[in-house]
Backbone of each chain as ProteinMPNN parsed JSONL, in Angstrom:
{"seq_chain_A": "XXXXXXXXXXXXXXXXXXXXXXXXXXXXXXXXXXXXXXXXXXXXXXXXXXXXXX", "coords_chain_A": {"N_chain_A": [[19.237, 82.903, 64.552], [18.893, 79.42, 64.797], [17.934, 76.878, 62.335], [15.301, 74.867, 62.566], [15.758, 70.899, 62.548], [15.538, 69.213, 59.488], [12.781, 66.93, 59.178], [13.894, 63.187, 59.703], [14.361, 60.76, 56.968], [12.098, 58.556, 55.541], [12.178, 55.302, 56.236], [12.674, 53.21, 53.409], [9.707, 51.088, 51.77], [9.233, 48.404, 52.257], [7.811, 44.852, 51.195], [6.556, 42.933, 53.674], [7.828, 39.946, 55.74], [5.712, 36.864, 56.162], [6.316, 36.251, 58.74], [7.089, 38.333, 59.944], [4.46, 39.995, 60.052], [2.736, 38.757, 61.548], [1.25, 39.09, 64.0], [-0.167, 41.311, 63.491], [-2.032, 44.135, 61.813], [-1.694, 44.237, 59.175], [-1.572, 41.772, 58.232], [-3.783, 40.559, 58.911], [-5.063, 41.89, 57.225], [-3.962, 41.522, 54.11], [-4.671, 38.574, 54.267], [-7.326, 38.278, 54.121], [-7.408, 39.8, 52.057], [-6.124, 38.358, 50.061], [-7.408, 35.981, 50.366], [-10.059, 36.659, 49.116], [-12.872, 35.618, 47.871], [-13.319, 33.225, 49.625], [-14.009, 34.779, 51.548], [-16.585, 34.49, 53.36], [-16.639, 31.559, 53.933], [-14.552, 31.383, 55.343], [-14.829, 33.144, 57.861], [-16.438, 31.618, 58.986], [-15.572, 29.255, 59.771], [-13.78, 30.461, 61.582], [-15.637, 31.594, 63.162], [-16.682, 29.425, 63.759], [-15.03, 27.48, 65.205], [-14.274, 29.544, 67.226], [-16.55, 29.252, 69.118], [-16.335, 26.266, 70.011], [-14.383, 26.611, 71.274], [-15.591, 28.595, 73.096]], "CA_chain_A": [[18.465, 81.802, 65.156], [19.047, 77.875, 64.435], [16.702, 76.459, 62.107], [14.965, 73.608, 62.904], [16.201, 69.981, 61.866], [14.372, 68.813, 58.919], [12.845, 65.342, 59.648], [14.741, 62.039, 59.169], [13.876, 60.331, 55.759], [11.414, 57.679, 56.118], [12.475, 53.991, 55.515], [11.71, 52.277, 52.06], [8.647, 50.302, 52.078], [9.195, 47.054, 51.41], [7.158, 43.616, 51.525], [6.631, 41.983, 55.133], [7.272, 38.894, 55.569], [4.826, 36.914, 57.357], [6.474, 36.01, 60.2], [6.975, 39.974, 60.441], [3.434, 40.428, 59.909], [1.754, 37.442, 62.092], [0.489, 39.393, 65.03], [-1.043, 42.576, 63.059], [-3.433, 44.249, 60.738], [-1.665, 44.336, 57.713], [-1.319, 40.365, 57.763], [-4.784, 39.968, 58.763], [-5.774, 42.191, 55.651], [-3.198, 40.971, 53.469], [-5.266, 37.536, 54.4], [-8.959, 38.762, 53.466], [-7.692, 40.023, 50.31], [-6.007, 37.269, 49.544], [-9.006, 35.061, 49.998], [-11.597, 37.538, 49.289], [-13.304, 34.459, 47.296], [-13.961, 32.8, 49.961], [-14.333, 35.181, 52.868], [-17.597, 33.787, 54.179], [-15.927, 30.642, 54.549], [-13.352, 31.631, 56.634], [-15.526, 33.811, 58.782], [-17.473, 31.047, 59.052], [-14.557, 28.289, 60.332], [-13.312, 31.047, 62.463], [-16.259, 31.242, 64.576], [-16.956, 27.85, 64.461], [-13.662, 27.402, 66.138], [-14.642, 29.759, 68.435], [-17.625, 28.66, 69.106], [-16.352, 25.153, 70.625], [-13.344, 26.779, 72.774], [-15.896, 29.085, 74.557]], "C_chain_A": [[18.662, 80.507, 64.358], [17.554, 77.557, 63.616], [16.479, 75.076, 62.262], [15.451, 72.532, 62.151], [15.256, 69.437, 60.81], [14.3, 66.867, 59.652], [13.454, 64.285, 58.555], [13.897, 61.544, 58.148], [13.12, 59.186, 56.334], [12.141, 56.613, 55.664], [11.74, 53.692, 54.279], [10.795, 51.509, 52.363], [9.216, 49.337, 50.986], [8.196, 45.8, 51.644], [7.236, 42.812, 52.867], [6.781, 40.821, 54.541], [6.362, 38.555, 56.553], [4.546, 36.757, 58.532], [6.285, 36.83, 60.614], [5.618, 40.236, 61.252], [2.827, 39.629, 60.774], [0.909, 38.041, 62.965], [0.121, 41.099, 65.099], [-1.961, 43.094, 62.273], [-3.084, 44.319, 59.319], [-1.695, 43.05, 57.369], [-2.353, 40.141, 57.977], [-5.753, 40.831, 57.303], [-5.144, 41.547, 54.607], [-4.107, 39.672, 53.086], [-6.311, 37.736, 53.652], [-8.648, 39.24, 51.992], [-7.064, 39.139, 49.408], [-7.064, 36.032, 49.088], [-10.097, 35.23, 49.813], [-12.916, 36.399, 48.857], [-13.948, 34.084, 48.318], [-14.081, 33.139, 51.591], [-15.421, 34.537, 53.526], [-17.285, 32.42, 55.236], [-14.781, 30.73, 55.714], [-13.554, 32.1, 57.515], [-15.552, 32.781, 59.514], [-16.877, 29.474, 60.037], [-14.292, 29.16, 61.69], [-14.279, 31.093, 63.318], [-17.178, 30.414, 64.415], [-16.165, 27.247, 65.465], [-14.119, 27.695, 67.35], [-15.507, 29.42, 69.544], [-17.418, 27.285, 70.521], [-15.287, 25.409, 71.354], [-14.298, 27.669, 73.544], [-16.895, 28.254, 75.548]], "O_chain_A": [[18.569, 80.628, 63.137], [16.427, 77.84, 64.022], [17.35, 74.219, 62.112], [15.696, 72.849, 60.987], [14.121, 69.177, 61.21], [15.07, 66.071, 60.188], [13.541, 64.318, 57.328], [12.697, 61.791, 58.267], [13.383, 58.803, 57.474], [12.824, 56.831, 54.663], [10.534, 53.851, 54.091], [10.97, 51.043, 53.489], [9.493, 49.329, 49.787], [7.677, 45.99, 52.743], [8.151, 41.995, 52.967], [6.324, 40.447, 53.461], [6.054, 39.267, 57.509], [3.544, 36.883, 59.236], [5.517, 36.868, 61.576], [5.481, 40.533, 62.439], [1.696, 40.111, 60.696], [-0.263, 37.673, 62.885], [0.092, 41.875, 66.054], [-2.875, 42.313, 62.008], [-3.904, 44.433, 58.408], [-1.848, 42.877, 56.16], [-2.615, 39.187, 57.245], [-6.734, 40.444, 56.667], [-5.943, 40.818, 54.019], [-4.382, 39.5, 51.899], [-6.268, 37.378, 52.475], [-9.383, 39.12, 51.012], [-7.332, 39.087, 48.208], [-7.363, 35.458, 48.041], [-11.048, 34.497, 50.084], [-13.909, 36.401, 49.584], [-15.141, 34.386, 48.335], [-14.19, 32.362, 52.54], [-15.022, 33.885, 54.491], [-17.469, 32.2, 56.433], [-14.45, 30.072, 56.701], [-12.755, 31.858, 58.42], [-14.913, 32.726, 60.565], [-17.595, 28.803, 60.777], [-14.548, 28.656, 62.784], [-13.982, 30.64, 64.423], [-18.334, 30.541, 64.819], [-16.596, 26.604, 66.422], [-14.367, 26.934, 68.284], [-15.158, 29.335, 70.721], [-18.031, 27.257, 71.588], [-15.021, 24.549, 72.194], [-14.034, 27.688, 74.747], [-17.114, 28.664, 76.688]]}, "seq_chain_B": "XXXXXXXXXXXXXXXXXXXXXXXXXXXXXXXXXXXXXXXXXXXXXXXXXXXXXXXXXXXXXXXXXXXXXXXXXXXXXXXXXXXXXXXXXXXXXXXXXXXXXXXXXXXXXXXXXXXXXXXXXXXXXXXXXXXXXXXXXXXXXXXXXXXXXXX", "coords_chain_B": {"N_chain_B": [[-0.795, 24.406, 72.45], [-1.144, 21.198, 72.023], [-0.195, 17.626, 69.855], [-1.216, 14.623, 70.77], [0.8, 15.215, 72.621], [3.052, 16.206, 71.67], [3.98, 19.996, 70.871], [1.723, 22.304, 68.704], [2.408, 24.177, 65.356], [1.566, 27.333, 64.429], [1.726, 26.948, 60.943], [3.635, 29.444, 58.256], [3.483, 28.737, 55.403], [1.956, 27.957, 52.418], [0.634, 25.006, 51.289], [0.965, 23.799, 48.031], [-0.915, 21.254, 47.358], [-0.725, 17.99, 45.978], [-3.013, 16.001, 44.878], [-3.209, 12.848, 43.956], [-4.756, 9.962, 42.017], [-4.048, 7.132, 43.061], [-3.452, 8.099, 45.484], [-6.6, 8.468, 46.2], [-7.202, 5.944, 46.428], [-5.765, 4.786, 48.096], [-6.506, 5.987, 50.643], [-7.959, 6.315, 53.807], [-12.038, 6.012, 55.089], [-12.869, 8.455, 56.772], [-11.156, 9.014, 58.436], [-9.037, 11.258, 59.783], [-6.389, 10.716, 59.534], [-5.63, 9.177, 58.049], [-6.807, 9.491, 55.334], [-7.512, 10.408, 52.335], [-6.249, 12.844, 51.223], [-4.539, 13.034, 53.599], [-2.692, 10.76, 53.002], [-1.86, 11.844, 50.712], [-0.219, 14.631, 51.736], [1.832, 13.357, 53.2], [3.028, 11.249, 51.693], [4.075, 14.033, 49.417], [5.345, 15.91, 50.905], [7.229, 14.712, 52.359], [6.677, 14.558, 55.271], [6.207, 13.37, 58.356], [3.89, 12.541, 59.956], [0.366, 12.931, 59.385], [-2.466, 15.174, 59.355], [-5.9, 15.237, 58.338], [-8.688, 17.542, 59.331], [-11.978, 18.771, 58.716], [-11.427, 21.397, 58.704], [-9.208, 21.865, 59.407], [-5.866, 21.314, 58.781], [-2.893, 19.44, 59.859], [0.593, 18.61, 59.874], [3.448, 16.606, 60.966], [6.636, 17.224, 61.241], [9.637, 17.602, 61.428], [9.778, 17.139, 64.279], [7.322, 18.772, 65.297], [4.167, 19.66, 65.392], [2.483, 21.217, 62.175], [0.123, 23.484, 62.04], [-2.209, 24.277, 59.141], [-4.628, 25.934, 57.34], [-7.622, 24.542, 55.789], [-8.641, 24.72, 52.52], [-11.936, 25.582, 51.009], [-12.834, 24.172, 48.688], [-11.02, 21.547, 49.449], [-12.208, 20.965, 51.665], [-15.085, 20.253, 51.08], [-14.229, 17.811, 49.71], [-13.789, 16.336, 51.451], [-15.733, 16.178, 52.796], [-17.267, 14.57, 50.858], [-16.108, 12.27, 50.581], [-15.869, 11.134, 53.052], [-18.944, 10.584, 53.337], [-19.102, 8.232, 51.513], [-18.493, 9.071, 48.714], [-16.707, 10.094, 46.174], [-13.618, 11.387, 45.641], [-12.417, 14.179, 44.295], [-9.104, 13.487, 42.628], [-6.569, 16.223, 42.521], [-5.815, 19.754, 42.543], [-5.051, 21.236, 45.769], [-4.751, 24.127, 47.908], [-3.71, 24.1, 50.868], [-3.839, 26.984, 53.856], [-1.826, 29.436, 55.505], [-3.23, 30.745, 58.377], [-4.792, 33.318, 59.151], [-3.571, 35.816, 61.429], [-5.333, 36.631, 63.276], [-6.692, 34.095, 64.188], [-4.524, 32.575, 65.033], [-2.983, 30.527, 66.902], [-2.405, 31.227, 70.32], [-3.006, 33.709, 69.461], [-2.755, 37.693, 70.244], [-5.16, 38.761, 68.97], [-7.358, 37.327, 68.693], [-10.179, 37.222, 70.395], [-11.687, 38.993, 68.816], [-13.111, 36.939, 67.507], [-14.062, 35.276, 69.346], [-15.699, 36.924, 71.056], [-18.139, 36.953, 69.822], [-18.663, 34.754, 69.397], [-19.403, 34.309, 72.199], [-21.398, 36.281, 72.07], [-23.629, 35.323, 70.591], [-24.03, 32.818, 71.541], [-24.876, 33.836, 74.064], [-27.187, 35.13, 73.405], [-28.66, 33.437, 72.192], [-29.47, 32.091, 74.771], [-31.292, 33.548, 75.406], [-33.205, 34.225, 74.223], [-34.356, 31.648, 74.114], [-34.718, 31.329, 77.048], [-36.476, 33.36, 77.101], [-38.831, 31.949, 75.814], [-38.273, 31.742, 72.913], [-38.535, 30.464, 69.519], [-35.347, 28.783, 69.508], [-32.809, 28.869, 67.485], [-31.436, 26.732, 65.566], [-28.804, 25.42, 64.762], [-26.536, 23.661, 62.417], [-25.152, 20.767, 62.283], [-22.217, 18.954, 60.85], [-22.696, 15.806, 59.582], [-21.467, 12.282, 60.187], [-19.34, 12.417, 58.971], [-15.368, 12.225, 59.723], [-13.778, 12.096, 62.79], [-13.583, 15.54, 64.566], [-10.99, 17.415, 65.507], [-11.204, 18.262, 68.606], [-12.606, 16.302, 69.365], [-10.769, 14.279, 69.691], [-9.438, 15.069, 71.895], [-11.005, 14.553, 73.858], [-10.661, 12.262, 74.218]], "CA_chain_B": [[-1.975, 23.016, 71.61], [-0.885, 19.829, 71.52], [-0.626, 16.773, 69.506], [0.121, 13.465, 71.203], [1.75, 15.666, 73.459], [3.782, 17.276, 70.432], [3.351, 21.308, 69.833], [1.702, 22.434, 67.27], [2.55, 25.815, 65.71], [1.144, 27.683, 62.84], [2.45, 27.765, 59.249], [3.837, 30.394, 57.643], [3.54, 29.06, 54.437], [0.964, 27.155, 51.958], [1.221, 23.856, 50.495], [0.143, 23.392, 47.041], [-1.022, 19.755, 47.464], [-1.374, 17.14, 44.531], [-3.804, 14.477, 45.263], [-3.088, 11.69, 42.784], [-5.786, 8.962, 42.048], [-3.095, 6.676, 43.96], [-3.467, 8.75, 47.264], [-7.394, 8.458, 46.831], [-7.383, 4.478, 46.149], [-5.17, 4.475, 49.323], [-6.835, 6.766, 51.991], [-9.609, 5.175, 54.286], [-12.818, 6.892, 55.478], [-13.599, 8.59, 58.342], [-9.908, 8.865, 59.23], [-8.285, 12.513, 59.301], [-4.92, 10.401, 59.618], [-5.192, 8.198, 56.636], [-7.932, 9.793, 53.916], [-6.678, 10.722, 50.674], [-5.621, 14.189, 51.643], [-3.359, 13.121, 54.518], [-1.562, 9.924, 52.294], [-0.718, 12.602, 49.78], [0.671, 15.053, 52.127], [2.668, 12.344, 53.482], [3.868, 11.285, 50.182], [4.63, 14.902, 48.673], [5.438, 16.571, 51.842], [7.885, 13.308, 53.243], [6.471, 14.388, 56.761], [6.202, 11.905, 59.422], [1.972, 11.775, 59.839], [-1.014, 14.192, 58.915], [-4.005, 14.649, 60.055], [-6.616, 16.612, 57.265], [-9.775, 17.921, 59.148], [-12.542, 19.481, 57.856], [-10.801, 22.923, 58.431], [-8.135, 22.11, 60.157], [-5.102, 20.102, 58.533], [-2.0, 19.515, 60.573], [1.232, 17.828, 59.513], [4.399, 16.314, 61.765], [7.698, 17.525, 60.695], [10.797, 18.327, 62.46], [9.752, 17.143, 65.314], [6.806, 19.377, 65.854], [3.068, 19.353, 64.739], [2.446, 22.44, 61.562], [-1.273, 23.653, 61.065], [-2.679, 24.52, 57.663], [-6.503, 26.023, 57.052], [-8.319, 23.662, 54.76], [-9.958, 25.307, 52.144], [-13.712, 25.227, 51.339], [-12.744, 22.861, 48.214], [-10.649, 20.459, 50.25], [-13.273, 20.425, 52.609], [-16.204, 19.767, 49.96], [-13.98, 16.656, 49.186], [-13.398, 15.559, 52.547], [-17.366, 15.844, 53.315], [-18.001, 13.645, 50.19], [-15.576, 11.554, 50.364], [-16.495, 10.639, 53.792], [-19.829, 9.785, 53.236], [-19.087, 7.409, 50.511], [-18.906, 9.739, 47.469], [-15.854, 10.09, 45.426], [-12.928, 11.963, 46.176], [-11.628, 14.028, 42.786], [-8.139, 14.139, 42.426], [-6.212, 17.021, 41.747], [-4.363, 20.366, 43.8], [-5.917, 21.627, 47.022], [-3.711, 24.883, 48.765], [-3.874, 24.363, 52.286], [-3.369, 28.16, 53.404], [-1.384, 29.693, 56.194], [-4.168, 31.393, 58.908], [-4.758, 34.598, 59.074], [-3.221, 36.514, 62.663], [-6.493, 36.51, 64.669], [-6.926, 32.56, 64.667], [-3.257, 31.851, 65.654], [-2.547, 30.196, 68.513], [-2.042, 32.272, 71.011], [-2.94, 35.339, 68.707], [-3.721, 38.815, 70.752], [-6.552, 39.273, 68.855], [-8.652, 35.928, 68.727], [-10.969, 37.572, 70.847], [-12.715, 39.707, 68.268], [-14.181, 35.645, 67.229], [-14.465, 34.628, 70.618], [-16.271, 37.892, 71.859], [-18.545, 37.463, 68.961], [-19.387, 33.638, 69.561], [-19.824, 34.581, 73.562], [-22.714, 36.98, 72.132], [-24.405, 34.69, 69.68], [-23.99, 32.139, 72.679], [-25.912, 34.543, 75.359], [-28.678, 35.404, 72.596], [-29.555, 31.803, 72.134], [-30.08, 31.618, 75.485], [-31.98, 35.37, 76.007], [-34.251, 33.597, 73.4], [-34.645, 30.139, 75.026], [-35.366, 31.721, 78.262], [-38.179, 34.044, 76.524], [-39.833, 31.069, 75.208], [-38.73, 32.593, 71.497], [-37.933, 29.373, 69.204], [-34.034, 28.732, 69.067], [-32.364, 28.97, 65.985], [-31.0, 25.55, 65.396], [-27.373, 25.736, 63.592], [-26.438, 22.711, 61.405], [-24.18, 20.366, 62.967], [-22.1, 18.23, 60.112], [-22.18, 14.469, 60.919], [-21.232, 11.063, 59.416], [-17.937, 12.478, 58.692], [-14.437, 11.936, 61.0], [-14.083, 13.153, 63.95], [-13.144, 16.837, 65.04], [-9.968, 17.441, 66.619], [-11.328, 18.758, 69.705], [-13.588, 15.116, 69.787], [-10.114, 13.464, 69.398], [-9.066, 15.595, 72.597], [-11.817, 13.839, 74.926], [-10.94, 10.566, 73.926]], "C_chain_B": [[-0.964, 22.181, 71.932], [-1.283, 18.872, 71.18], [-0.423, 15.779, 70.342], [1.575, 14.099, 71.713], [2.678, 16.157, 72.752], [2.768, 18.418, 70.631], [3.245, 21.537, 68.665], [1.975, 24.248, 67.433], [1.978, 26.062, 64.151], [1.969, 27.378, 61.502], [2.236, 29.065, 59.041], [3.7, 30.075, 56.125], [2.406, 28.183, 53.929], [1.657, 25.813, 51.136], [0.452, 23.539, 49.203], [-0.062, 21.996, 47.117], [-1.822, 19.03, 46.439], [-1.483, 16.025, 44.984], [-4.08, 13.782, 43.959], [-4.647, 10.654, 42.945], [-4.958, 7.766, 43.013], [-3.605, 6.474, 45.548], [-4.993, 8.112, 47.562], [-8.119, 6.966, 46.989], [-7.109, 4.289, 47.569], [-5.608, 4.977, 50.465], [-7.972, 5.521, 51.856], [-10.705, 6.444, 54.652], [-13.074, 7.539, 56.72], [-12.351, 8.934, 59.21], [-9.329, 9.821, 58.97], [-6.747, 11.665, 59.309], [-4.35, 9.288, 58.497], [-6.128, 8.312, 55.57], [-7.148, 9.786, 53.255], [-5.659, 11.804, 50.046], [-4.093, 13.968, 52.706], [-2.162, 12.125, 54.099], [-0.739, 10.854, 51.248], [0.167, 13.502, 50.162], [1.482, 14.874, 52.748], [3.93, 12.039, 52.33], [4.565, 12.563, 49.583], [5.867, 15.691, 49.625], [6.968, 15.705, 52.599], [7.256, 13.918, 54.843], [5.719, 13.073, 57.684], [4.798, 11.106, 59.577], [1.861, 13.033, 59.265], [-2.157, 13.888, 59.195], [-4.89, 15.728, 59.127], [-8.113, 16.193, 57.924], [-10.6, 18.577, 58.73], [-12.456, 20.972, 57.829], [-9.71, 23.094, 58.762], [-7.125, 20.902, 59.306], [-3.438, 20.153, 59.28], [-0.951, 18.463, 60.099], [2.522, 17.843, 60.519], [5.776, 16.294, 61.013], [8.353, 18.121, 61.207], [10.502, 18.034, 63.825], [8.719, 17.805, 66.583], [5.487, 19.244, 65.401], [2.723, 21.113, 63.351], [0.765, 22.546, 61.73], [-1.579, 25.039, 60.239], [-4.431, 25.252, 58.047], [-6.561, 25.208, 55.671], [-9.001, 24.23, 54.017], [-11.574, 24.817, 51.344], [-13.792, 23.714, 50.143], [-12.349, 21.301, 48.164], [-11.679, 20.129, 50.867], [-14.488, 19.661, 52.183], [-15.918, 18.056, 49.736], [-13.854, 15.393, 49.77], [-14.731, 15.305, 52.931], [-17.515, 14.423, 52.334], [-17.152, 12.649, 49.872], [-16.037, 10.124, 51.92], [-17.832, 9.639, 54.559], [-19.918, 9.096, 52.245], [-18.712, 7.568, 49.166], [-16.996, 9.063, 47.178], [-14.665, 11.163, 45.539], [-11.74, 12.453, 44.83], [-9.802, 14.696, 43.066], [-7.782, 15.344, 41.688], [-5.606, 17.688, 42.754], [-5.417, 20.97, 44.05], [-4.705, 22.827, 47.301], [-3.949, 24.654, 50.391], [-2.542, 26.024, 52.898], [-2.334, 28.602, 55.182], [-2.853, 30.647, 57.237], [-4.181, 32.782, 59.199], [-4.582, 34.718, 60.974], [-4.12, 36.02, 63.723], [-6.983, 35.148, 64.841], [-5.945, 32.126, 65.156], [-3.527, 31.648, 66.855], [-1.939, 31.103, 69.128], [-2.392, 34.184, 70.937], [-3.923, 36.198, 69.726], [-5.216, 39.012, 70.199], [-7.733, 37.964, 68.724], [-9.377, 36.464, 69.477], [-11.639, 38.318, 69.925], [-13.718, 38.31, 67.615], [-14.492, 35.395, 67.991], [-15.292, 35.439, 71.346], [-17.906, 37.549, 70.774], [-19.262, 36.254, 69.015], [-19.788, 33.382, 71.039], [-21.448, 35.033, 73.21], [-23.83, 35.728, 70.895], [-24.836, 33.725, 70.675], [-25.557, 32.652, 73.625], [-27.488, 34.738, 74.278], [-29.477, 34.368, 72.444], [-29.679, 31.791, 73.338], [-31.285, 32.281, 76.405], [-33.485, 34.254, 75.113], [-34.839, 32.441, 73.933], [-35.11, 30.691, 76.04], [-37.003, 32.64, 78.1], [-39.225, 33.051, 75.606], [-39.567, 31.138, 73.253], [-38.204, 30.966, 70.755], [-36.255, 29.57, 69.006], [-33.648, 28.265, 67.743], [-31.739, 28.08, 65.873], [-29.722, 25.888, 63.963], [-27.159, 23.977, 63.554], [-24.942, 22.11, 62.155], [-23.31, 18.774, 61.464], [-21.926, 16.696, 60.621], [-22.185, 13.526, 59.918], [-19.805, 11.008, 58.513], [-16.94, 12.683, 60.22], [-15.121, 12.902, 61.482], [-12.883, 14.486, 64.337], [-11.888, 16.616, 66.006], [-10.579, 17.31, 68.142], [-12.25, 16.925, 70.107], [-12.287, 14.144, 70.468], [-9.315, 13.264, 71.105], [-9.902, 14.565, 73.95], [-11.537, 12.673, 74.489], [-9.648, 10.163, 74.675]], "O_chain_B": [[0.162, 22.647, 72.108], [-2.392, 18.531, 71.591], [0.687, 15.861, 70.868], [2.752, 13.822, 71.485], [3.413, 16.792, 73.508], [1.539, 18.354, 70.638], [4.012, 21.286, 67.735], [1.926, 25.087, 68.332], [1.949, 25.35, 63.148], [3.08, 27.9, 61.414], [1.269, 29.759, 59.354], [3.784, 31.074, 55.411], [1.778, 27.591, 54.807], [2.753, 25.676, 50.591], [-0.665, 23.031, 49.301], [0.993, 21.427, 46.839], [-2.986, 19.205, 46.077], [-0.648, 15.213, 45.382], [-4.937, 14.06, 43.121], [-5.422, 10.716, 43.899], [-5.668, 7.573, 44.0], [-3.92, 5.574, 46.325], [-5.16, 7.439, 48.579], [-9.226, 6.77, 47.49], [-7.945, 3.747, 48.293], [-5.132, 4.453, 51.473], [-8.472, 4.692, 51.096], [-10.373, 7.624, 54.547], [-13.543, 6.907, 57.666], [-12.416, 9.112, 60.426], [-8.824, 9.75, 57.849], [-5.861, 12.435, 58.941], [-3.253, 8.801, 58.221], [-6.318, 7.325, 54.859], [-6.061, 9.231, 53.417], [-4.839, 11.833, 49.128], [-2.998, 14.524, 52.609], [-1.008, 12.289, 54.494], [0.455, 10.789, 50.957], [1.215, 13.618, 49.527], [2.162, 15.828, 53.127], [5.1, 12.389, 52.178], [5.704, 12.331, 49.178], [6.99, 15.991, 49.219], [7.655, 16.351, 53.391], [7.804, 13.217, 55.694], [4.902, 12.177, 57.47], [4.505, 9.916, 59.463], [2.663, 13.866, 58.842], [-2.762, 12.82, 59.287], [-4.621, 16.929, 59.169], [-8.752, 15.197, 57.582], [-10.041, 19.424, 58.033], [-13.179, 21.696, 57.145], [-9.086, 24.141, 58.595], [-7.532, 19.746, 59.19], [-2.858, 21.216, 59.062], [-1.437, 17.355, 59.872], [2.798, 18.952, 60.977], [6.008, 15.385, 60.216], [8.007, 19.236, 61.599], [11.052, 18.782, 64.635], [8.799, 17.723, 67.809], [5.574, 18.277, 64.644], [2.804, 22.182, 63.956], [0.162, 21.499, 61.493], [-1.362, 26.229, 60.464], [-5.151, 24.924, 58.99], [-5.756, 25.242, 54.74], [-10.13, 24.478, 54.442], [-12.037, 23.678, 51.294], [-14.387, 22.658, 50.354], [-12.772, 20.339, 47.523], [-12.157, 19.009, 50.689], [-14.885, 18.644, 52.752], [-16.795, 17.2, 49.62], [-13.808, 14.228, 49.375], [-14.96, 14.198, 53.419], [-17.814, 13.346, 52.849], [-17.395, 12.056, 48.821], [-16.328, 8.928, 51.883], [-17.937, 8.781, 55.436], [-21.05, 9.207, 51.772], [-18.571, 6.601, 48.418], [-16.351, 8.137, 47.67], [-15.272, 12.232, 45.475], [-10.774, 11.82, 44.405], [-9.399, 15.784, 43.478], [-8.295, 15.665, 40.616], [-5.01, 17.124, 43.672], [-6.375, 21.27, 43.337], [-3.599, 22.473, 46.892], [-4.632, 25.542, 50.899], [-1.349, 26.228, 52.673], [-2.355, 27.66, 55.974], [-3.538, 31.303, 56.452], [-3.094, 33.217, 59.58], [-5.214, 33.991, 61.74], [-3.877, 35.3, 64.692], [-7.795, 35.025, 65.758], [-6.152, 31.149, 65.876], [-4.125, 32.331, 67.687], [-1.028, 31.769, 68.637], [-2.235, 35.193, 71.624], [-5.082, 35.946, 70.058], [-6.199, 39.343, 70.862], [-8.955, 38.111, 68.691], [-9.943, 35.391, 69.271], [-12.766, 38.355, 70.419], [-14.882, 38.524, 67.274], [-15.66, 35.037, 67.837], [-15.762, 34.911, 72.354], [-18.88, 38.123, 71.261], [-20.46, 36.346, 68.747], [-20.452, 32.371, 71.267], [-22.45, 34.524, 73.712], [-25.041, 35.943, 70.867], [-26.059, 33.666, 70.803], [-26.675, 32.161, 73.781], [-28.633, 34.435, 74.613], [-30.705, 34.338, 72.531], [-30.603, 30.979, 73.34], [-31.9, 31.937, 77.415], [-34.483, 33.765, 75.642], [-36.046, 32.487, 74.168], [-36.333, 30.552, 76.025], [-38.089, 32.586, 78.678], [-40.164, 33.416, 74.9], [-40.395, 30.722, 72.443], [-37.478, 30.282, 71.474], [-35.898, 30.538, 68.334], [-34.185, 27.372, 67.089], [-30.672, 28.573, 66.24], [-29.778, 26.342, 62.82], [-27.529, 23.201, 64.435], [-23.956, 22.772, 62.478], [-23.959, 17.743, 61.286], [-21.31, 16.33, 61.622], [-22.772, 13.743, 58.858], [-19.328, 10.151, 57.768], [-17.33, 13.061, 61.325], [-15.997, 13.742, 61.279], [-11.658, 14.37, 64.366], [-11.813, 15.866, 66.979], [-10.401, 16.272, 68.78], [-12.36, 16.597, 71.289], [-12.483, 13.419, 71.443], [-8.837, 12.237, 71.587], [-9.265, 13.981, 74.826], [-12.527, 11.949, 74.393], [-9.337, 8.976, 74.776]]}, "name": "protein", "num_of_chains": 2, "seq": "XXXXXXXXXXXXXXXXXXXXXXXXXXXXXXXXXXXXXXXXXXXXXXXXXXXXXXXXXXXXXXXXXXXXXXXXXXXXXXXXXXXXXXXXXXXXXXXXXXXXXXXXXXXXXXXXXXXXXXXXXXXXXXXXXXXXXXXXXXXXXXXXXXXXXXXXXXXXXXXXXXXXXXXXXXXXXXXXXXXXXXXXXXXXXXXXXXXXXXXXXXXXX"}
């Protein structure tokens, strides 16, 4: 009997860039822990923003 | 978006920005397109204009409009500079935005779903007689993009 194929190696992990990253969750964490400092603030812009487009 | 009929598109990257005593002799008040913030990223930057609001800073280069997030210490400087105060030189980062504010970005709705409900509650409250919660509106500094938009 054939034995099964083992699975393909995974890719290296390397660094996104952020264009990569723009429209997912590792760039919006990436973000927050970047600015953990001044998360509030940024909440705080963000739905203000929102705020005046709805 | 657009500026003056120019697109704008996010940055990808940050600008360390050095505001000279120079820049803050030379900016005027009240003016996201000529404060102290937008002569220096003129000057450092060579881009064409700039416009630095109080969260939002946007610069013209290549032909296109970039925007920046302002952070809370830029902003601090831009409030008090505005109303008369003093405007301390030195370096500001204006930062690249995180995914879910981009223009266009799939997920901007987890802010926009979130200022819908804060929205409807103020008015669940208002309608039940309950007092409304009065949020803080900044004033006597420029004016807001979106003001710049109705004009």
């Amino acid at each position: 009997m054939l034995k099964p194929l083992p699975p393909p190696p995974l890719p290296p992990k390397r660094q996104l860039t952020l264009d990569e990253i723009s429209d997912n969750a590792a760039a919006e964490r990436a973000f927050w822990r970047e600015y953990a400092d001044e998360r509030e603030y940024w909440l705080a812009v963000a739905f203000a923003e929102s705020m005046q487009d709805a | 978006m657009k500026i003056e009929g120019i697109d704008v598109k996010d940055a990808n990257h940050k600008i360390v920005l050095n505001i000279t005593k120079d820049d803050v002799k030379a900016g005027s008040l009240k003016k996201a397109n000529s404060c102290a913030a937008a002569k220096a990223l003129c000057r450092q930057e060579g881009c064409e204009a700039a416009k630095v609001h109080m969260s939002r800073a946007y610069i013209k280069k290549g032909g296109k409009w970039l925007r920046f997030g302002v952070p809370m210490a830029l902003r601090n400087e831009v409030l008090a500079f505005d109303r008369g105060g003093k405007f301390e030189p030195g370096e500001y980062t204006l930062v690249p935005l995180q995914p879910t504010v981009r223009l266009g970005a799939d997920r901007r709705h987890v802010y926009e779903k979130a200022a819908r409900k804060a929205k409807d509650r103020r008015k669940n409250h208002a309608s039940q007689g309950k007092l409304k919660k009065a949020y803080h509106v900044v004033s006597g500094v420029r004016a807001r993009m979106v003001d710049e938009w109705w004009k």
